[in-house]
Every structure is written in structure tokens, then in C-alpha cells.
C-alpha positions in Angstrom: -12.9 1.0 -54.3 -11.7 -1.9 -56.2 -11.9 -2.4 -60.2 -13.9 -5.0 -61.5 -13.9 -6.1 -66.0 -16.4 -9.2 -67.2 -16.4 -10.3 -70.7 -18.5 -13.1 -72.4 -17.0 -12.8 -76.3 -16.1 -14.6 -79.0 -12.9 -14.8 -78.9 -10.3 -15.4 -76.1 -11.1 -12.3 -73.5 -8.2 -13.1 -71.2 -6.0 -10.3 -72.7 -9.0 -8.1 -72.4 -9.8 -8.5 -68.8 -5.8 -8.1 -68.1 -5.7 -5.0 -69.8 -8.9 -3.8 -68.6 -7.4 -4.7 -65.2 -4.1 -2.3 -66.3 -6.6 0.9 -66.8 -8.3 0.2 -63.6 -5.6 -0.4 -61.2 -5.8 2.8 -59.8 -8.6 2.1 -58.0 -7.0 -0.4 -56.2 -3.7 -2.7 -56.1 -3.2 -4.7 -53.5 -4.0 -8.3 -55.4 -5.6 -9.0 -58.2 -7.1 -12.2 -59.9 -9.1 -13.4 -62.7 -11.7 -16.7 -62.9 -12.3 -18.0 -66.4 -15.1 -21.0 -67.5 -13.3 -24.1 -68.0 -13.7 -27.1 -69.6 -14.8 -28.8 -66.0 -14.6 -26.4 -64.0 -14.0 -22.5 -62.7 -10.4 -21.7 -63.7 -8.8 -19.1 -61.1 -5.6 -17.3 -61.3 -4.5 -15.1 -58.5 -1.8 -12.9 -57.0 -0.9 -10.1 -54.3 0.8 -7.0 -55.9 0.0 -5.6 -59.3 -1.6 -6.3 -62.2 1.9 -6.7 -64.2 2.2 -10.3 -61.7 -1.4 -11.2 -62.6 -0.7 -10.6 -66.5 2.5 -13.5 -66.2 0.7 -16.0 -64.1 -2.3 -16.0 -66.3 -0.2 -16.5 -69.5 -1.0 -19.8 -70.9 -4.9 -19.1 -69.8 -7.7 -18.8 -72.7 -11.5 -18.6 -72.5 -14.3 -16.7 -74.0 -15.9 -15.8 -70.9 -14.7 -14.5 -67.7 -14.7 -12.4 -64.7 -11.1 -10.1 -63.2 -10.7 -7.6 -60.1 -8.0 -5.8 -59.0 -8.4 -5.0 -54.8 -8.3 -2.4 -52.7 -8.5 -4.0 -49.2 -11.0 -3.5 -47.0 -12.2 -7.0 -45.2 -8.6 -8.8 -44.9 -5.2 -8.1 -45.4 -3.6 -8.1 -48.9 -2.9 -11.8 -49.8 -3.8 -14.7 -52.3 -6.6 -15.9 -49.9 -8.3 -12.6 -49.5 -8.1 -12.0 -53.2 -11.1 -11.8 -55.6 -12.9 -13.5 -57.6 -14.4 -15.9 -54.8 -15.5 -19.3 -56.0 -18.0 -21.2 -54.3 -19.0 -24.5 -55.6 -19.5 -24.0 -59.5 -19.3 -20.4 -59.5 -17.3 -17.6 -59.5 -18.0 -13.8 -57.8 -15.9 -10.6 -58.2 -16.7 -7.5 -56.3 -16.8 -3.9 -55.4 -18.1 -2.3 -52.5 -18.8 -3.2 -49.3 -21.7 -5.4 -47.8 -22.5 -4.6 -45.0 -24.3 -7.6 -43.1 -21.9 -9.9 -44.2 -21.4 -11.1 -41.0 -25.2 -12.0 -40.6 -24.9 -14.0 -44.5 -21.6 -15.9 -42.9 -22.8 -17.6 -39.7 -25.7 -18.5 -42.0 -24.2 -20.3 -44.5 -21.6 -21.4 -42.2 -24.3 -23.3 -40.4 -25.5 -24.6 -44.2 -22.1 -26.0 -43.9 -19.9 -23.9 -46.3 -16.9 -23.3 -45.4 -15.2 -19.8 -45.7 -11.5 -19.3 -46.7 -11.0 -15.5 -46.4 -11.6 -12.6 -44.4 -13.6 -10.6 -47.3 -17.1 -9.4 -47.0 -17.1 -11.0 -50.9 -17.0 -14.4 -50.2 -20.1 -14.2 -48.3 -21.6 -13.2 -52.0 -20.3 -16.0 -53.4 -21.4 -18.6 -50.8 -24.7 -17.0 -50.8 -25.6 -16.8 -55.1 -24.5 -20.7 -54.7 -26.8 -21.6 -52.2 -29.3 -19.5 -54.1 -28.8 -21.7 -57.1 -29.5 -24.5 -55.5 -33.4 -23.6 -55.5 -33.2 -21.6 -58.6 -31.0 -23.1 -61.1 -31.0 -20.0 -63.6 -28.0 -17.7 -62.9 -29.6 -14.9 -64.0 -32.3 -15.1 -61.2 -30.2 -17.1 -58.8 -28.1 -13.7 -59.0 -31.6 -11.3 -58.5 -32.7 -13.1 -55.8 -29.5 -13.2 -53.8 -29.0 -9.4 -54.3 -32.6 -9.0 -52.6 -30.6 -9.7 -49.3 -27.2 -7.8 -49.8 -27.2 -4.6 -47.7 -24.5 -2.1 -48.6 -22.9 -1.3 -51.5 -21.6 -3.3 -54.4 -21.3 -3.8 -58.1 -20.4 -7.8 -58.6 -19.9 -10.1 -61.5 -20.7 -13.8 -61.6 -20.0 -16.7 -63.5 -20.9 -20.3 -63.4 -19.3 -23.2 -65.0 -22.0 -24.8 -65.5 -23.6 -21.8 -67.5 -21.1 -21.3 -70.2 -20.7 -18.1 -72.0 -23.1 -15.9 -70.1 -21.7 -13.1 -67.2 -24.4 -12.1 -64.8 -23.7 -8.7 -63.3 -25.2 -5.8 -60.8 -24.9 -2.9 -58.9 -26.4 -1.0 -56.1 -24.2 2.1 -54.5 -21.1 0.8 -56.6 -20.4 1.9 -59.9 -20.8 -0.5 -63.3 -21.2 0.1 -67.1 -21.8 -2.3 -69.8 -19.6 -2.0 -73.1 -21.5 -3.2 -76.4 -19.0 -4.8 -79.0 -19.6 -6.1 -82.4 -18.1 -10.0 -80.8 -18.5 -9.8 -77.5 -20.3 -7.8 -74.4 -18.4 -6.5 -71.4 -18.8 -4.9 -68.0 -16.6 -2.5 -66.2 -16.1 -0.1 -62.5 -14.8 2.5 -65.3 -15.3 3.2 -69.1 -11.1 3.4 -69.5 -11.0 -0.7 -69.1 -13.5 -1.0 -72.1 -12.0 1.8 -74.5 -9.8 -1.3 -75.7 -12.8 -3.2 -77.4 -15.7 -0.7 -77.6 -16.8 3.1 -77.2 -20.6 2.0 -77.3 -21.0 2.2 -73.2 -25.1 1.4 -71.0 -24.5 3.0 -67.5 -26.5 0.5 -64.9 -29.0 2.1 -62.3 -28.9 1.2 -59.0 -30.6 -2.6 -58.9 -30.2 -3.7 -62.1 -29.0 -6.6 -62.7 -27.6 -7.9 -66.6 -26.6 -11.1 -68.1 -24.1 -10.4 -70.8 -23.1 -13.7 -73.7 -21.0 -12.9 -76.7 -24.4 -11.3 -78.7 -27.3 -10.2 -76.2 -27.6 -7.9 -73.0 -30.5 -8.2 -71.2 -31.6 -5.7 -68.3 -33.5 -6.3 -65.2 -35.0 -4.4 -61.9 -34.7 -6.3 -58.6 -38.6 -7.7 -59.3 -37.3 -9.2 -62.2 -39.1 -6.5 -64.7 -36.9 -5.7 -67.9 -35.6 -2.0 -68.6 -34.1 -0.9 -71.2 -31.2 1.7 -70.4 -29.9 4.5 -72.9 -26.7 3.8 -74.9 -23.4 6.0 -74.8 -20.8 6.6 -77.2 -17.9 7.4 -75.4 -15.9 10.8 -76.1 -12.8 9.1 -74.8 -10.4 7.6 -76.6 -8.5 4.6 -75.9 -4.9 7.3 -76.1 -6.3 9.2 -73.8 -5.8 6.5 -70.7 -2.1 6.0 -72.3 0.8 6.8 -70.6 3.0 8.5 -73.9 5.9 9.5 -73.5 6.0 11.1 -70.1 6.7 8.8 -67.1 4.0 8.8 -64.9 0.4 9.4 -64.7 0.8 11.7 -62.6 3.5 13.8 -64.4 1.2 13.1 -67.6 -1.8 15.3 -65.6 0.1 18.1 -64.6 1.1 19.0 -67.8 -2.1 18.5 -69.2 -3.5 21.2 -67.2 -3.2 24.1 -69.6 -5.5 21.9 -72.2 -7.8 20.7 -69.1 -8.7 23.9 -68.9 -8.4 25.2 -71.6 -11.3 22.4 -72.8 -13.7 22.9 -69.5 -13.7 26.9 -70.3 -14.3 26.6 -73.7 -18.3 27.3 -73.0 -17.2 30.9 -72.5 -14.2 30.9 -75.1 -16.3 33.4 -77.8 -18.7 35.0 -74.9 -18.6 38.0 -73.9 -20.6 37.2 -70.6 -21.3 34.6 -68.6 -25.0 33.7 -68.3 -26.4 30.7 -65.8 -27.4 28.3 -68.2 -23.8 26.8 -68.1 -25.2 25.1 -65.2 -28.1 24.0 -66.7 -31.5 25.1 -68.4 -33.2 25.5 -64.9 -30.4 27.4 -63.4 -31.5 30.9 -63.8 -34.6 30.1 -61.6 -33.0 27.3 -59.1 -30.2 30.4 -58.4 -32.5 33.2 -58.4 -33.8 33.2 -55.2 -30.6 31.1 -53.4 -29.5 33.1 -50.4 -26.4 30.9 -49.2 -24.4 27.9 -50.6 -22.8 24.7 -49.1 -19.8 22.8 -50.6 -19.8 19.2 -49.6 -16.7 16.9 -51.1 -13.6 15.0 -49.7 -9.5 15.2 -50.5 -8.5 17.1 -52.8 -12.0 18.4 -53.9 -12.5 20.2 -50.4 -9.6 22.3 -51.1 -11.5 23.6 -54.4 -14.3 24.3 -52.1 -12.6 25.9 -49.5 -11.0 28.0 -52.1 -14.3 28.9 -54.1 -15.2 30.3 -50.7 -13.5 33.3 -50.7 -14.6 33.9 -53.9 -18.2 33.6 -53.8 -18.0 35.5 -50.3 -15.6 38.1 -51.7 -16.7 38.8 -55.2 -20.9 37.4 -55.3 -21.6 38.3 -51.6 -22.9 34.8 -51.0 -22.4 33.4 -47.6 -20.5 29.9 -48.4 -19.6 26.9 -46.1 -17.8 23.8 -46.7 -18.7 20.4 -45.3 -16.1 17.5 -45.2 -18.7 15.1 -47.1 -17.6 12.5 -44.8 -18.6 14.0 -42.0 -21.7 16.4 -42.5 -24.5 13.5 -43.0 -23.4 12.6 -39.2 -24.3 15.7 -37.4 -27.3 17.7 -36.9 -27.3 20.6 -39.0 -30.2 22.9 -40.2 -31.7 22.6 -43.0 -32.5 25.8 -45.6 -34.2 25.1 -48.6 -33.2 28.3 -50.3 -29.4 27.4 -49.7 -27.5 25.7 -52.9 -25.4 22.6 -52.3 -22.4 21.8 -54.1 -21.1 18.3 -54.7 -17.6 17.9 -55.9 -15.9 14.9 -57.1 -13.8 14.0 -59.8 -15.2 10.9 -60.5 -18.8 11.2 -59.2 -19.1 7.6 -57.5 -17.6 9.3 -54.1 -19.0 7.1 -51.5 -18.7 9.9 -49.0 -19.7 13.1 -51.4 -22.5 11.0 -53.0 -24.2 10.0 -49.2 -23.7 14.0 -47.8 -25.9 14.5 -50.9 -28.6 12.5 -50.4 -28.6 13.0 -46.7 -28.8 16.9 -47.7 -31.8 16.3 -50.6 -33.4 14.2 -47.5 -33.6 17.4 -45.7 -35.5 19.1 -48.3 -32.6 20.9 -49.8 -33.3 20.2 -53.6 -31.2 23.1 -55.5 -28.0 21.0 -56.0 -25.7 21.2 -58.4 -22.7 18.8 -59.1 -19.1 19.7 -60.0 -17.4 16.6 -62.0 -15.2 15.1 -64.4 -17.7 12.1 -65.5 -20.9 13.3 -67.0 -22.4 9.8 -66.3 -21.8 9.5 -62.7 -24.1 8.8 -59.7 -23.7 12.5 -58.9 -24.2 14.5 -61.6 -27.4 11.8 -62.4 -28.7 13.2 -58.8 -28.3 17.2 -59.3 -30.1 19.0 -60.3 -27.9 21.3 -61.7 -24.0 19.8 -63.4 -20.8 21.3 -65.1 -18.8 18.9 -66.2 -15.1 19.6 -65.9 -13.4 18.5 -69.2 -10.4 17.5 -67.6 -10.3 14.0 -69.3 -9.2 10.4 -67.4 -7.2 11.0 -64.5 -5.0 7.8 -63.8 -2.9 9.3 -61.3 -4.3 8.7 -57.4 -2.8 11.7 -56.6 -5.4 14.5 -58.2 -4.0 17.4 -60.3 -6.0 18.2 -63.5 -9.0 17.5 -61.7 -8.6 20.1 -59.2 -7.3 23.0 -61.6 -10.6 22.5 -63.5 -12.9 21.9 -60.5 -11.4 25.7 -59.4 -12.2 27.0 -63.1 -15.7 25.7 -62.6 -16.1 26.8 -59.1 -14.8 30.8 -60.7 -17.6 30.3 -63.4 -20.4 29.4 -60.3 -18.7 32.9 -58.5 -19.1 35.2 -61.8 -22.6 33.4 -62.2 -24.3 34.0 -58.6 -22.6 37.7 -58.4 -24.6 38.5 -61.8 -27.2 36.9 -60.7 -27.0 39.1 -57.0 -26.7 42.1 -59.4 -23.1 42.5 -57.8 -20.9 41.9 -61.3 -20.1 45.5 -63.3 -20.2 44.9 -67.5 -16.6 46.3 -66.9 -15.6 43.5 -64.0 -17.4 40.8 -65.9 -15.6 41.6 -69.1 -11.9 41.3 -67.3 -12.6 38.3 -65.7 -13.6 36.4 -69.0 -10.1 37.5 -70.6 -8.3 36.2 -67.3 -10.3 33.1 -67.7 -9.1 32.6 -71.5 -5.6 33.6 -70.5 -5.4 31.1 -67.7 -4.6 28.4 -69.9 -1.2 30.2 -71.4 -0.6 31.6 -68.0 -0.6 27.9 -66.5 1.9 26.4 -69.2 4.4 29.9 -68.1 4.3 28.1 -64.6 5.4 25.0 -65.7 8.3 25.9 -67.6 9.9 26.2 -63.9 10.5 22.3 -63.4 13.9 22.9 -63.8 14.2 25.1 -60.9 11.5 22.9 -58.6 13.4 20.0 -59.1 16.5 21.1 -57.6 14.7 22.1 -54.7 12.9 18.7 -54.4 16.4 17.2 -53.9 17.2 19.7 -51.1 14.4 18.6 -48.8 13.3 15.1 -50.0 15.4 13.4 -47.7 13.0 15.5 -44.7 10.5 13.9 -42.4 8.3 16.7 -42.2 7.7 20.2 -44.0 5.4 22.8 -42.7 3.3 24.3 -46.0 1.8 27.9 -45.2 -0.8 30.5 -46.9 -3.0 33.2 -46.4 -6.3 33.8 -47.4 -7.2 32.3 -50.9 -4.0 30.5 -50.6 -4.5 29.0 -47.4 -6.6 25.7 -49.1 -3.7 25.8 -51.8 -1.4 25.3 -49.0 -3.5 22.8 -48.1 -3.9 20.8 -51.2 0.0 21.4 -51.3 0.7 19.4 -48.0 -2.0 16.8 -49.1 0.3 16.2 -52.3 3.5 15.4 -50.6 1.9 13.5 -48.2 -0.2 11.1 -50.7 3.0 10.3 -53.4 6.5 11.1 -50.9 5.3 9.8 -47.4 6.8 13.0 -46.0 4.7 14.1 -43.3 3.5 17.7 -44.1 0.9 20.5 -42.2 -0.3 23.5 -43.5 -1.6 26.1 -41.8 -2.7 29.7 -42.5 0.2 31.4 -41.8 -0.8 34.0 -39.0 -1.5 31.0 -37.0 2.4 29.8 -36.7 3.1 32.2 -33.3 -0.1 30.0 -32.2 1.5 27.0 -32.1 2.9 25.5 -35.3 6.0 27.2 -34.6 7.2 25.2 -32.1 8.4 22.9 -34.9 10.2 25.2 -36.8 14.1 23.7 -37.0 16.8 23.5 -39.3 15.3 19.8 -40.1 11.3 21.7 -41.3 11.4 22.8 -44.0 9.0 25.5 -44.8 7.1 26.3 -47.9 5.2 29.2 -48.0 2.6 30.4 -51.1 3.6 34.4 -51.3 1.6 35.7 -54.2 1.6 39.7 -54.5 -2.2 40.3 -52.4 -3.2 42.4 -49.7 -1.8 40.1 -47.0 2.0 40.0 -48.8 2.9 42.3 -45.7 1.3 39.9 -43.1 3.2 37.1 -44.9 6.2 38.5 -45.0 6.3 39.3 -41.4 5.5 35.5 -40.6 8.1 34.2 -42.9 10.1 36.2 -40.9 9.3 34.3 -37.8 10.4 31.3 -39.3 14.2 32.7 -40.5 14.7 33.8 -36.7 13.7 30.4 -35.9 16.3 28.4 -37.9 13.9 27.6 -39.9 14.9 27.3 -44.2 12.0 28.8 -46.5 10.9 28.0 -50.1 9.5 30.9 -51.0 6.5 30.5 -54.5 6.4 34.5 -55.0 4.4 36.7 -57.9 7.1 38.3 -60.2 6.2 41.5 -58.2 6.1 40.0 -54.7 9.2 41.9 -53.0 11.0 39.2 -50.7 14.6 39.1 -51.2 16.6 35.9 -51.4 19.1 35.9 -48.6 20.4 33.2 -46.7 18.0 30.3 -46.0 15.0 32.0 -47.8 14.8 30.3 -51.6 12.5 32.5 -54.0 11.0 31.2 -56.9 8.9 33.8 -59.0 5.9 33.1 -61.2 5.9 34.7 -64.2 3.0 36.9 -63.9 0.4 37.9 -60.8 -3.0 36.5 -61.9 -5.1 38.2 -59.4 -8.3 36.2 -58.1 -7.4 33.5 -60.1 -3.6 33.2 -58.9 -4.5 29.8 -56.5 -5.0 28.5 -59.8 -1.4 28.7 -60.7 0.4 28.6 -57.4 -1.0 25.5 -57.0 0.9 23.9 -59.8 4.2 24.3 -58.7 3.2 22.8 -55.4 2.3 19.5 -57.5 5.5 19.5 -59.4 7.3 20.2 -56.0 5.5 16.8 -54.6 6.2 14.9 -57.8 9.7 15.4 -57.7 10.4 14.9 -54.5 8.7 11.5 -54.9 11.0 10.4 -57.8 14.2 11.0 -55.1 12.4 9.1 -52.9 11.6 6.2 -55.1 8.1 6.0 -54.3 5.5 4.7 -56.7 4.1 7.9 -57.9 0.7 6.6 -59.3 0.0 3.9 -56.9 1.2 5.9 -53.2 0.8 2.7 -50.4 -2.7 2.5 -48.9 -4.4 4.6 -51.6 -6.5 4.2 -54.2 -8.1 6.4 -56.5 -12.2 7.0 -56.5 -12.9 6.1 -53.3 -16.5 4.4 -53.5 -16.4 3.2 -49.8 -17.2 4.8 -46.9 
């Protein structure tokens, strides 16, 4: 989970690696540190918290080449001993992942007499590339050699003082990237750190190893054979992982929703129908034949699935099921090879989603296709099929813009396999595409009603627990509802499909629950309304997201707030965005750190 920068440069990189550090901190915060070559020896600056306490201690520091991590604990508590880089003798290791015989490495080197001063499977690394060195004084090989015997996952960064100006770094399982610069060469866990110095971006296979110096990149395989790896230019910009004007990440992504989308359907903006090549040039004859289709993600990326669900059932007649990624690769399931598999993630390095996927492929199931915001991620590299949502960087651990796009490209996959089953009229397909270019006005209509979720943030912030309902298509969004003020307020929240509160869920209806239910104007309004009914005979107080049309009355204990327009299909789309705002605000009453929620961090590249 953690984020790792190197840099070997001209000129003093100790401002880079800090601000690289800045962009990455979402991945993890718990302490961060940075080791720079010396003079005489491995200079190391460290502290628990965030980045900002880093930033001041390493004030006076200068080199031209150097290593930084920000953590995300795993192995030990957050403190200064536990945090990275590791130094062992004349060397220097930052890392992210998790290796899993660490253990084993330990009681070796333990008995070689080192002597370990943290908890962290890193340290381990460290210890290890040291002793490696010993034999073979080359850091570049020393650094091959060791990774031969690392099992688990990790992307790492080494220096050594005695090897000035040159930063060895690999990766297997973890993500890493390489940013080219005109005076210097850098690594990364994310393109956003290196946006500061370079757009010119080489994405690392799994098992290569690289030694960067301030004018050369060399590439190896684990053998020691060079590769050569394709260079990016990055579409990003360095404003687009700015803050602005608006307050918080996460505020920042919510209102970039409309142009999220906006940008991600632009491929049928000027069409006038939607053909399976948006998915790729095999896709007409990978989705020809496919008979059912599997969804396997985590978080917030579930709910898309278990919203595009209902679609694909209700509107391309495909039978569809949803895996928790996390837990599908550890129970028997059976295999179909004519059956589509769906991989969702935002950033495409999902520990979980990215194992379910290979375990699946194992099984002989080949037609994949991946939904994600990073066109160079492990995932997408592994489909066969990709859309990329063009949703842009998203800073804030709490997902937003991510999953409004990952639903627009989940709608596109429906429209596709019901054309493809024969089951989509000229005249259906037609409506659907207008929707589809409306949805970005009709989004920016919803969020015009801050105003009015704000006040009712402050009526409930000060709860302990909120009950979130739905029905049907807008059971997941009551889902990714609860999941939202859970993540960024700390207030405990369920949902439930709302038929199921005389089954049990009702028991914790009370003055002190509140209730907030997702009402839009569908066949099951009727069904809802009876329910919400159950909870105002209860005690219980309702807030109430409605369609313009949806008929529930505003009485006593029962708050309505009213969309501006029904959007059929397409409405979990936009009732899911007052839901975010609803979980934002009620963070900022709270006080809690909206972007950086305790425990949490944001691509979760661990298992």
C-alpha cells in the first residue's frame, strides 16, 4: 500500500522526493522518511504522522541522490522504528508490498549476526541486499540476486553510500514506474509524484530490476538479461493532482464528476450507436458467444458491479454475478469458459481484484475485460479486453469520480452485450445514447443541492449510527452510501435493501438512527414507501433523496430532498452523488480528516 519516490539527479532531489511524497500520501500516512547519500555515510530522516512533519525535519538536508516512503502499516505499529527506508550497514531500502517469508530471511540473518530494530517485513530486505553485497559488490546485481529469494510482493528502492549517485530499483506484484528527465532519473508507486519533474514515464514488468544515475536507465530481467521497456508520455498534468481552490480532495472529486464523465463517454459523444469495439478490437468476437458474466472487485468498485447487475440482467438478458475479489480466489467455484469476467478497480494495482483475476484466467476463463482509471496498470495489461474510465487522479481515499465513471462504463458494457444478444431496439439504443450525453448536465443539477445537504449533515453528524436503505438498482447505491460515511465520518452505518427492515434491521430503528433512504420514482416507489413507513411508526427520523415526481410528503420527521429530474436506468448515477456530499459534510462537523480517514489508505496493493 505504501508510496515509494527515488531520484538520482543533478541537482538537489530532496524537494523532489518530499513533494513526490505529498502526491503519494494517499496511499499511506502513518510515518514517513527519506535516506539520502552522504558524504560518509547513509543520511536518514524520519517521522510518524504526515508528510508535512517529514518536509520540516528534513529542511536543512541536500543530496543528488536519494530514496523516500510514506507507510501504510502492515508489519508494526506506526512509529519512528517501524518507519521506512531501512538501513543496513552501508545501504539504504524503501519498500512496498509485503514479503511474505520474512520471517524465514530474519532468523537467518539473525544467526549471520544482524541485528533487527523493527517489526517490518522491510528490514528483512535491507539486512538481506547487505549481506548480498558482501559476495557481490555491484549494487545492481547485489539487488538481482537478493530479489531471487523475496516471496511476496514488493516494489523497493536501494541505495548505497558507497555507490554514489546510482538508485537500484524493482518490482514484482507492487506497482513502480520510472520518470525520464532531461537532469535526472526517477522512480515512483504512482505517475502523480513524478508530474513535478517529468511526463516521460517506463512502467516496470513484474522482475525487473533498474539502476537509475542522473543520465542512464538501464533495465534487467531476474537472469540478469537487459530489456528494454516502451516509453510513456503522460496525459496528466502536474494541475491535475492540485488541490485549487476547493478544500479537499475529496470535495475537489465530487464536483468533477460532471467532466469525469463527461470525458469517459466522449467515445459515443457524435455516435449514434454503440458498437463493441469500445472495449477493444477483439471484442465483437470475445462477446459474441459469452453466455454469462462475472464481476470481481473490492470497496467501492463492488457497488458498481452489483449495480451493473441489474442492468445487464434487466436490459441485455445476461445472467451476472458479483464476486468480492477478496474472497472468490478462496473457494471452489466452477469454471465456464464462455462466461466474461469483469475486473474493476480504480487504480488497477488491487492486490485483491488483480489475484481473483489470475486465479479466474487459471481456470481457463480467458474473455476478461478490465474496468479502470489507469491505462498502464497491472490489470488492464492482463485483459484481454479494457475501457479506461477517464476520470483523472483521484487523491481522495474515499472514491467518488471513480465510481460515477466505472457505472458509465459498466452502462456502455450493458447497451453493448444487449446488441450483441440482439435484445437492443434502434429506437431503445437511440434514447439511451441521449441519456448518456445528458448525464453529465443532469449530474451538475444534483449538485447544486449542497446547500440543502449540508444542513442536514449537521442534523445527524453528531449520531453513532445511521441505517441507509434502497431497493433494487438502488440497493448497492445505498450501499456505497453507508460505505462513504463510514470511511471519512467514523459513524457506523448499514444499508440494507429496504424490504428486508421487518427482517430484522428494524429492531434498531430509534429516535437516535437515523434513516436515509434512496426513493427515486421506479416501480418499487410503492414498496418503499410502505417501508419508510415502518420506520416513522417506529420513532424513527427519515431523510428522504426523492425524484422531482416521487410523491412522499414532508411531514413530521420525514425530510425530502428532490432531485431535479427522474433519470430512469441511469438514476443510481445521480442519487449516488448526494449520498457523497451527505458523507463529506458530515465529516467537516465532525472534524475528521477527509482525505486521509484513520486506518485507510487509498490503492490497496496488499492483500
Amino acid at each position: 500500500m505504501c508510496g515509494i519516490v527515488a531520484a538520482a539527479a543533478a541537482s538537489n532531489i530532496v524537494p523532489v522526493l518530499v513533494e513526490g511524497l505529498k502526491k503519494l500520501e494517499y496511499r499511506g500516512y502513518d510515518s514517513a522518511g527519506l535516506a539520502i547519500v552522504g558524504d560518509s555515510r547513509i543520511e536518514r530522516v524520519r517521522s510518524v504522522g504526515r508528510v508535512a512533519e517529514l518536509e520540516a525535519a528534513a529542511a536543512a538536508t541536500c543530496a543528488v541522490t536519494g530514496i523516500a516512503h510514506t507507510r501504510w502499516a502492515t508489519h508494526g505499529v506506526p512509529s519512528e522504528r517501524n518507519a521506512h527506508p531501512h538501513v543496513s550497514g552501508s545501504i539504504a531500502v524503501v519498500h512496498n508490498g509485503i514479503i511474505e517469508n520474512y520471517d524465514t530471511l530474519r532468523n537467518e540473518l539473525t544467526a549471520q549476526g544482524y541485528v533487527f530494530t523493527s517489526d517490518t517485513d522491510t528490514e528483512s530486505v535491507a539486512h538481506l541486499i547487505e549481506a548480498t553485497l558482501q559476495n557481490e559488490p555491484d549494487l545492481f546485481a547485489a539487488v538481482r540476486r537478493a530479489c531471487q529469494r523475496l516471496v511476496g510482493a514488493y516494489a523497493i528502492a536501494v541505495i548505497d553510500q558507497r555507490q554514489p549517485g546510482k538508485v537500484v530499483v524493482a518490482r514484482d506484484g507492487s506497482p513502480l514506474l520510472l520518470g525520464l528527465g532531461e537532469t535526472g532519473n526517477y522512480a515512483a508507486s504512482d505517475a502523480s509524484a513524478l508530474l513535478q519533474v517529468t511526463r516521460t514515464m517506463v512502467y516496470l514488468e513484474n522482475g525487473d530490476i533498474a539502476e537509475l544515475t542522473a543520465d542512464s536507465v538501464r533495465i534487467a530481467r531476474p537472469d540478469g538479461t537487459p530489456v528494454e521497456r516502451p516509453i510513456h508520455v503522460s496525459q496528466l498534468s502536474a494541475a491535475a493532482v492540485e488541490l485549487g481552490n476547493f478544500q479537499h480532495y475529496m470535495q475537489k472529486e465530487i464536483f468533477e464528476q460532471p467532466e469525469a464523465l463527461a470525458n469517459t463517454l466522449e467515445i459515443v459523444g457524435g455516435s449514434k450507436s454503440i458498437q463493441p469495439g469500445i472495449f477493444g478490437a477483439e471484442a465483437g468476437q470475445l462477446l459474441a458467444d459469452v453466455d454469462s458474466i462475472l464481476i470481481l472487485a473490492c470497496g467501492t468498485s463492488s457497488h458498481s458491479g452489483y449495480t451493473a447487475r441489474y442492468w445487464l440482467e434487466a436490459i441485455a438478458g445476461v445472467p451476472c454475478n458479483v464476486e468480492i475479489a477478496s474472497e472468490y480466489r478462496y473457494r471452489t467455484s466452477v469454471p465456464n469458459p464462455k462466461q466474461l469476467i469483469v475486473a474493476i478497480s480504480q487504480s488497477g494495482e488491487t492486490a485483491d481484484t488483480l489475484a481473483a483475476l489470475r486465479h479466474a484466467k487459471s481456470l481457463g476463463q480467458t474473455r476478461t475485460l478490465a474496468i479502470c482509471n489507469v491505462p498502464e496498470s497491472a490489470i488492464v495489461r492482463e485483459c484481454a479486453l479494457r475501457f479506461i474510465t477517464r476520470a483523472g487522479p483521484e487523491i481522495g481515499v474515499a472514491s467518488t469520480k471513480a465510481f460515477t465513471t466505472q457505472l458509465a462504463a459498466l452502462f456502455l458494457l450493458t447497451l453493448v452485450m444487449a446488441k450483441v444478444r440482439q435484445r437492443l431496439s434502434t429506437q431503445d439504443e437511440s434514447a439511451y445514447i441521449d441519456q448518456l450525453r445528458h448525464l453529465p448536465v443532469a449530474v451538475n443539477k444534483v449538485l447544486g443541492l449542497e446547500s440543502a445537504i449540508e444542513t442536514w449533515a449537521k442534523r445527524f453528524a453528531d449520531k453513532h449510527h445511521a441505517l441507509f436503505l434502497g431497493r433494487g438498482r438502488h440497493y448497492p447505491i445505498a450501499l456505497e452510501g453507508a460505505l462513504k460515511l463510514k470511511e471519512i465520518s467514523y459513524i457506523h452505518a448499514e444499508a440494507y435493501p429496504a424490504g428486508e427492515l421487518k427482517h430484522g434491521p428494524l429492531a434498531l430503528v430509534d429516535a437516535e438512527m437515523p434513516v436515509i433512504s434512496v426513493a427515486p420514482n421506479d416501480q418499487l416507489l410503492d414498496k418503499l414507501k410502505s417501508n419508510l413507513k415502518e420506520v416513522q411508526a417506529r420513532g424513527g427520523e427519515l431523510y428522504v433523496f426523492a425524484d422531482a415526481d416521487s410523491e412522499i410528503p414532508e411531514t413530521e420527521g420525514v425530510h425530502i430532498l428532490r432531485l431535479p429530474e427522474h433519470y430512469g436506468e441511469l438514476s443510481p448515477i445521480l442519487h449516488v452523488v448526494p449520498l457523497q456530499l451527505l458523507s463529506y459534510h458530515a465529516a467537516l462537523v465532525k472534524g475528521t480528516d477527509v482525505d486521509k480517514p484513520r486506518n485507510l489508505a487509498k490503492s490497496v496493493t496488499v492483500e
